[in-house]
LUMKE-905632 format. One line per 2 residues: their letters; for each residue x, y, z of C-alpha. Coordinates in steps of 0.25 Angstrom, whole numbers, padded with zeros to 4 digits, m for minus. Example, Ala and Ser with C-alpha at 12.3 -4.5 7.8 and 13.67 -1.06 7.14 Angstrom:
2
AS	0049:m0018:0031  0055:m0004:0029
This chain:
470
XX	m0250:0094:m0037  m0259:0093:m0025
XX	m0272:0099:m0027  m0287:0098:m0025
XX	m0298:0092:m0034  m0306:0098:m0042
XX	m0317:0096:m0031  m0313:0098:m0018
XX	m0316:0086:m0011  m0324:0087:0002
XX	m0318:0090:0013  m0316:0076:0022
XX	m0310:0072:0008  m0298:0083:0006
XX	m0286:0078:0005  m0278:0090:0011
XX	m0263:0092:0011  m0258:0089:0025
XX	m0247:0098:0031  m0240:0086:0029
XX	m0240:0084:0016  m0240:0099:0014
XX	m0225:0099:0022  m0220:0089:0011
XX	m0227:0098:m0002  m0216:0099:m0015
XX	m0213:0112:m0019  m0221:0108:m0031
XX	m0233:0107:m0023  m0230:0119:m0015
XX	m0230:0127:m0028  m0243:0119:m0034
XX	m0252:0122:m0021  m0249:0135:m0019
XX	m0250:0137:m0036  m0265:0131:m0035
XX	m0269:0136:m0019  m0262:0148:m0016
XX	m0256:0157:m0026  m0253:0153:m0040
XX	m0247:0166:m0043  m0239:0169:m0033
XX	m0234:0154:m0032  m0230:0157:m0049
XX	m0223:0171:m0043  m0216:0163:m0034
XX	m0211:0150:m0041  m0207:0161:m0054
XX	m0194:0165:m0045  m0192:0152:m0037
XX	m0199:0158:m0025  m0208:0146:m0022
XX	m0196:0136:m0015  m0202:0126:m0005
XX	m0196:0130:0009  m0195:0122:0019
XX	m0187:0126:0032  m0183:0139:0037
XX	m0175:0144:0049  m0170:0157:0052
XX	m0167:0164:0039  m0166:0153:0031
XX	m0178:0144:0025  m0175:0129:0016
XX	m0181:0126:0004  m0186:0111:m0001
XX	m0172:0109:m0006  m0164:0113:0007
XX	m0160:0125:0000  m0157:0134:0012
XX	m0162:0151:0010  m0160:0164:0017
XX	m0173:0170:0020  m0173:0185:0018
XX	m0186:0188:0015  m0190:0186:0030
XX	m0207:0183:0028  m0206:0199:0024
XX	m0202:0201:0039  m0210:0190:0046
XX	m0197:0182:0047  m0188:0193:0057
XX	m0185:0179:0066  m0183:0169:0054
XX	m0189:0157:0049  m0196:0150:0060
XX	m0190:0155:0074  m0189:0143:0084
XX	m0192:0154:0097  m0204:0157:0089
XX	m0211:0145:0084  m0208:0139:0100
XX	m0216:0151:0103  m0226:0147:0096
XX	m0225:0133:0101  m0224:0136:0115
XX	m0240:0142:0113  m0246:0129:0104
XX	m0255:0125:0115  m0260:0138:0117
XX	m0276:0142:0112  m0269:0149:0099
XX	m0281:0157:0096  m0293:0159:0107
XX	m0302:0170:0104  m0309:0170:0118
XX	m0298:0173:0125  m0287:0182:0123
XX	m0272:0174:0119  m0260:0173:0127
XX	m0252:0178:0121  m0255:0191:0113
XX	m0255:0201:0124  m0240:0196:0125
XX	m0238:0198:0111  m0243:0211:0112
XX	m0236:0215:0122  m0222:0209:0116
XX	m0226:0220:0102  m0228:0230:0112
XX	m0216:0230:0118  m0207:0230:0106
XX	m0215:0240:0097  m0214:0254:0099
XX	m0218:0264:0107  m0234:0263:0112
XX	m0238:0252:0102  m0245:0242:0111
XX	m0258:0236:0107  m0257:0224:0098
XX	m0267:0218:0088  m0260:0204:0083
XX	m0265:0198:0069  m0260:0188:0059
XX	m0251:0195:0050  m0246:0210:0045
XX	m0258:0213:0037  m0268:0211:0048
XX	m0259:0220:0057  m0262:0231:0047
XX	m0276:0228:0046  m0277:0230:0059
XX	m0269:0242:0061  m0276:0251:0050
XX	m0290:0246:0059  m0283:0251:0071
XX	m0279:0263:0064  m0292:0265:0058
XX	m0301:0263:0071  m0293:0272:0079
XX	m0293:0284:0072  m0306:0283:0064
XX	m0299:0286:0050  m0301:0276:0039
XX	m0288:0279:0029  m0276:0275:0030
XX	m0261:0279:0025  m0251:0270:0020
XX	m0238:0269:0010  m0236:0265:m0004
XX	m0228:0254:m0004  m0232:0248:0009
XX	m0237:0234:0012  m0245:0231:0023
XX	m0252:0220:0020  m0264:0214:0010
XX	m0276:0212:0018  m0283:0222:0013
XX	m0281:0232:0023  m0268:0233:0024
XX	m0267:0231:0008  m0275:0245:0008
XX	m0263:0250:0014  m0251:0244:0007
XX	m0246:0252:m0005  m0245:0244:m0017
XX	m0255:0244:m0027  m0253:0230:m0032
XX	m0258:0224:m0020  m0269:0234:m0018
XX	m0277:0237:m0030  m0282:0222:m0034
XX	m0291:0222:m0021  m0293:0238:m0021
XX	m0301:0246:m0017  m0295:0242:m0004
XX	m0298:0250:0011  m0302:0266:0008
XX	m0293:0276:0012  m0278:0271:0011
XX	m0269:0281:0007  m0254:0277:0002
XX	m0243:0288:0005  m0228:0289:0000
XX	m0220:0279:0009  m0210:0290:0017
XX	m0220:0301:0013  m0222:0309:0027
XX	m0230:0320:0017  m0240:0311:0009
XX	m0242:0303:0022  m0247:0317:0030
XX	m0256:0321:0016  m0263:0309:0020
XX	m0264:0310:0033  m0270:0323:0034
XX	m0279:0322:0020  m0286:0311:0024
XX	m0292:0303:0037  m0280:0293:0039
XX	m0280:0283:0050  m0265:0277:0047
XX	m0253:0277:0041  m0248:0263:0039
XX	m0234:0261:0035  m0222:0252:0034
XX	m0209:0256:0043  m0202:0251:0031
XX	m0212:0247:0018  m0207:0232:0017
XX	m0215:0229:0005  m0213:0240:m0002
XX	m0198:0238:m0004  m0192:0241:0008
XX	m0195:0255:0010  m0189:0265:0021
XX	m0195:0277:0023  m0187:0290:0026
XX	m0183:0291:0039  m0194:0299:0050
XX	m0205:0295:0039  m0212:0284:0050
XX	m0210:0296:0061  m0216:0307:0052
XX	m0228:0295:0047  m0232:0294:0063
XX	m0232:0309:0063  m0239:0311:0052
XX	m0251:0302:0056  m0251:0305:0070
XX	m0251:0321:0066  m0265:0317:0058
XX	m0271:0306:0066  m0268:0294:0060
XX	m0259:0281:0064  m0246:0276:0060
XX	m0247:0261:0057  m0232:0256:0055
XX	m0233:0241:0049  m0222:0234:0055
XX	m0225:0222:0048  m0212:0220:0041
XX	m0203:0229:0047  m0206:0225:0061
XX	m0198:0216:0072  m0183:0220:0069
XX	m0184:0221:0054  m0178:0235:0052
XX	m0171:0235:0062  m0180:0238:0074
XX	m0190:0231:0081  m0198:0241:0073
XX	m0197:0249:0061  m0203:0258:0066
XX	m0192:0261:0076  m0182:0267:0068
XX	m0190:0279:0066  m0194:0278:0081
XX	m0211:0278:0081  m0221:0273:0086
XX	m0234:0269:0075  m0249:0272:0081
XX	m0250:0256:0074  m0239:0246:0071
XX	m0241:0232:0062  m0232:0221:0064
XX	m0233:0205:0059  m0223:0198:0050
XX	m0212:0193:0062  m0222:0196:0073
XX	m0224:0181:0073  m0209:0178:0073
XX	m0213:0171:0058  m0220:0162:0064
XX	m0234:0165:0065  m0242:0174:0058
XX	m0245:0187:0065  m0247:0202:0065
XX	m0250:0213:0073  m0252:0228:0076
XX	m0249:0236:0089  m0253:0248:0091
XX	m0253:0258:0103  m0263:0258:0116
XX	m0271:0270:0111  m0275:0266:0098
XX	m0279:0252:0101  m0287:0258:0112
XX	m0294:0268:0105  m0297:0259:0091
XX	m0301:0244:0100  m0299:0249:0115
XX	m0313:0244:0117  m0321:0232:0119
XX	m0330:0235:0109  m0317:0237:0099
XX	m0308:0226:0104  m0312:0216:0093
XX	m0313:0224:0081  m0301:0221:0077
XX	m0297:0206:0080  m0290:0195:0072
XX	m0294:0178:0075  m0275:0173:0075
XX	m0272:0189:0079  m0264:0184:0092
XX	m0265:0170:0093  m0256:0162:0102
XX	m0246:0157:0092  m0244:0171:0084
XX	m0242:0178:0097  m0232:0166:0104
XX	m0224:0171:0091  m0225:0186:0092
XX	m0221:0186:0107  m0209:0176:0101
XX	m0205:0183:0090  m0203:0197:0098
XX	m0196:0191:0109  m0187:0188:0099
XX	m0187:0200:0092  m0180:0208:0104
XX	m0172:0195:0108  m0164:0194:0094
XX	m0165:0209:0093  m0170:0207:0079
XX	m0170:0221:0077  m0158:0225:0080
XX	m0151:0213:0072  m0159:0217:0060
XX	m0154:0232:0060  m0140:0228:0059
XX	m0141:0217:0050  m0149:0225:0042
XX	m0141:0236:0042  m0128:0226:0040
XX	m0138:0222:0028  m0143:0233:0021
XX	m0128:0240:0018  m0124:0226:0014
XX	m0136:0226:0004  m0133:0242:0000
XX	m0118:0238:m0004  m0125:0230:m0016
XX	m0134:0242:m0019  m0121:0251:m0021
XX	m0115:0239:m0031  m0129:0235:m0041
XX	m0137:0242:m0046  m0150:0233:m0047
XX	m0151:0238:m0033  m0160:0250:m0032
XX	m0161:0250:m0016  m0157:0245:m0003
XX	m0167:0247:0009  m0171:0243:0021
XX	m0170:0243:0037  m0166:0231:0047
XX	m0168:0218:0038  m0179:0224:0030
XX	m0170:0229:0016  m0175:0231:0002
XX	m0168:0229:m0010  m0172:0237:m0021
XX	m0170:0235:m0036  m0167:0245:m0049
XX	m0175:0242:m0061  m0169:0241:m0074
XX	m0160:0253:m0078  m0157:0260:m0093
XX	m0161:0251:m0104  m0168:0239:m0097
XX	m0177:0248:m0090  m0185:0250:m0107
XX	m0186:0235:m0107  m0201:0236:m0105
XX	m0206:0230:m0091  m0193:0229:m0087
XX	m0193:0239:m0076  m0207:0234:m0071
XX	m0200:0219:m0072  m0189:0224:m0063
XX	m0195:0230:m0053  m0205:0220:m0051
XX	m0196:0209:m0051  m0182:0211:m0049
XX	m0184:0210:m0033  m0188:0195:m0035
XX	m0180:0192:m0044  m0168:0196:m0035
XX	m0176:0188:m0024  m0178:0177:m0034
XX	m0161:0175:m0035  m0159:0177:m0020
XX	m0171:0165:m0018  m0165:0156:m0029
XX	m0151:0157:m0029  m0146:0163:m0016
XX	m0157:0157:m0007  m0162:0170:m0003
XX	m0176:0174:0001  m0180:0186:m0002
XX	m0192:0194:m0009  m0196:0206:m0017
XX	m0206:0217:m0009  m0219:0217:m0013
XX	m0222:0232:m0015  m0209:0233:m0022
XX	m0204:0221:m0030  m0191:0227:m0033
XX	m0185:0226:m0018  m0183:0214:m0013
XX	m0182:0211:0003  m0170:0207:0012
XX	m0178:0202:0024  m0172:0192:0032
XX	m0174:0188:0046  m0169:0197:0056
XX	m0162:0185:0060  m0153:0183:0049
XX	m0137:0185:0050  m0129:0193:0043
XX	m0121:0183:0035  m0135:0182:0029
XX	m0137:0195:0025  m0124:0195:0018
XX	m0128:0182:0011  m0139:0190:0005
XX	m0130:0202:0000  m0122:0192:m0007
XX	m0134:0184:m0013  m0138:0200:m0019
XX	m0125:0204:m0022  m0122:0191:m0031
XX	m0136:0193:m0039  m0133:0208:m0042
XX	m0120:0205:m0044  m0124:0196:m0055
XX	m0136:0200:m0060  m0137:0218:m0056
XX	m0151:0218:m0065  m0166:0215:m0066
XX	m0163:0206:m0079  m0151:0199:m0072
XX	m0158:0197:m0058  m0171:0191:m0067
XX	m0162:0183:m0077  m0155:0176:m0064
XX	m0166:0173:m0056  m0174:0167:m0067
XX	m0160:0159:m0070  m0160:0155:m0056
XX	m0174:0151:m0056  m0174:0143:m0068
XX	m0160:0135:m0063  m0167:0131:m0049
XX	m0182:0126:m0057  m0172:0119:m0069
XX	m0165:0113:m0056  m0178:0105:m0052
């Protein structure tokens, strides 16, 4: 295994790893460095399920392992992926600006009011000042200081269940405990309400000095949640009626995903703040962003003395913006949106056919090509095996993912505020022959094995085979 000495040598001595070389690293040595430099735990979570493959091409909704094994990509980079794996109109966007200045602080960049205007335009109503970032959760950083500078208030309202990120922030405001408590006490006055809950949510606005709700259109992370119909509407009635903002974060659910350009247009409003990243950069480049309406932005930094209190060193460089103004031309070109309603529509009763045939299946959820499926736990007897219940709940989603990776080629993954849903998230450009490859992959392991002991056995089975194999 490649690795340092005991003494690091000085430096005009280090013998580094070249790109090179690190282009023509084994699998081995994939696993070995990120084992020993990166995440030894994670690296263990990964290899127990076969999750750790070496790829090495992708296109479209496809990706290629080491071996030329080809696989469907349904996971999507958790909505960063609405245009496939590396898009040829957006990687020659970014070629076309290489010999630009890519970051210049003493001047303002070419590019970005562009971008800003392009998010305008396709985001509704008013929204219309843009602050660009690197990624989701600095968008939400960003919008609870907008929201908290512009009203004066210091708390702020979010979900149980949500997920907006872990800087620590935006992990102040996401609802699950495993992820909050080991780095609490975290920001003061965060409040968590009932997802859906228009009464708890109006307790806390009028009790306590709020400065903004943040919320998910759809809670992603928290297995694929829909609220009840009116429940965004009420939301923004609810905090504009006590002073406070709406922050809708976008982040996964934005640029077609549900079935609008969006989510946030199927209840038809407009939020005082919206978040969006993930395919913002087409996939390609790392980016993030809020936008926000003339008013706000001009009463919380319409000032010279305010201008850079809140400011990021990539936030807008030339490259990331070359994508975003790419991406979102391609975004209304291919009708993205509008493909991914009726796929997922097409989708979604394909996928509920299942549901009405085995019983492991709990749920079914989801809008566009964002859908959830959910899992029973064990029922009658097995359900007094001690632990059983926990082990189900906590693993029956990867171990469904684990059969869909290694026997079907399928990529998909478990939610991470609820480990017993797993995702269907595929590119907005998949077709539907794909879609129904999918439905056949489920419906042969639930066919087969309509339990949390079968779908455990299987995938170990499978596992084991494939390393035996080597």
């Amino acid at each position: 295994m490649l690795k340092l000495s005991r003494k690091k040598k000085e430096v005009k001595n280090m013998e580094l790893i070249t790109l090179e070389k690190a282009l023509n690293l084994t699998r081995q040595d994939i696993r070995d460095l990120y084992r020993e430099y990166v995440n030894e735990s994670l690296a263990t979570l990964l290899g127990l399920l076969e999750f750790d493959k070496q790829f090495v091409r992708a296109k479209g909704t496809k990706v290629w392992d080491n071996e030329g094994n080809e696989y469907l990509d349904f996971l999507g980079g958790y909505g960063s992926l609405n245009f496939g794996h590396n898009p040829e109109e957006i990687w020659q966007a970014v070629d076309e600006v290489k010999d630009l200045p890519n970051l210049l602080q003493a001047s303002i960049g070419q590019l970005i009011g562009a971008a800003a205007f392009n998010l305008a335009a396709i985001t509704p109503g008013n929204l219309k000042r843009v602050f660009f970032g690197n990624s989701g959760a600095e968008a939400v950083e960003g919008a609870l200081k907008l929201a908290r500078i512009y009203t004066g208030r210091p708390g702020i309202v979010y979900a149980h269940n949500s997920f907006h990120g872990k800087s620590f922030g935006a992990l102040s405001v996401t609802g699950r405990q495993k992820y909050q408590t080991p780095f609490s006490p975290l920001l003061p006055e965060c409040y968590p309400v009932v997802y859906g809950d228009l009464d708890e949510l109006e307790s806390i606005l009028k009790s306590k000095p709020i400065a903004a709700f943040i919320v998910e259109p759809i809670q992603g992370e928290g297995g694929v949640i829909v609220p009840p119909k009116g429940y965004l509407k009420g939301a923004l009635e609810l905090c504009h009626k006590y002073g406070a903002l709406l922050i809708a974060d976008e982040i996964q659910t934005g640029f077609g995903r549900t079935g609008r350009v969006f989510a946030v247009e199927h209840e038809g409003i407009v939020p005082d703040i919206m978040c969006v990243a993930k395919s913002l950069g087409g996939g390609v480049i790392p980016v993030g962003a809020y936008i926000t309406s003339d008013a706000i932005w001009k009463k919380a930094y319409g000032s010279t003395d305010k201008a850079t209190l809140h400011t990021s060193t990539f936030g807008g460089n030339t490259k990331a913006m070359a994508a975003v103004i790419k991406a979102m031309e391609l975004l209304i070109k291919w009708d993205l949106a509008k493909k991914a309603d009726e796929l997922g529509n097409y989708f979604l009763d394909q996928l509920k056919s299942l549901q009405n045939s085995y019983p492991l299946i709990k749920d079914i959820r989801g809008k566009g090509l964002l859908i959830g499926i959910e899992f029973n736990e064990p029922k009658g007897i097995l359900n007094k095996i001690p632990g059983l219940t926990n082990l189900a709940r906590e693993y029956t989603g990867s171990f469904v993912a684990g059969l869909l990776m290694n026997k079907y080629r399928i990529i998909t993954a478990y939610t991470l505020n609820n480990p017993n849903v797993i995702r269907l998230e595929p590119p907005l450009i998949v077709e539907k022959e794909e879609l129904n490859f999918m439905v056949s992959a489920l419906k042969e392991i639930f066919e087969s094995h309509n339990s949390f002991l079968g779908v455990a056995s299987a995938n170990l089975k499978t596992v084991f085979g494939s390393l035996f194999k080597k």
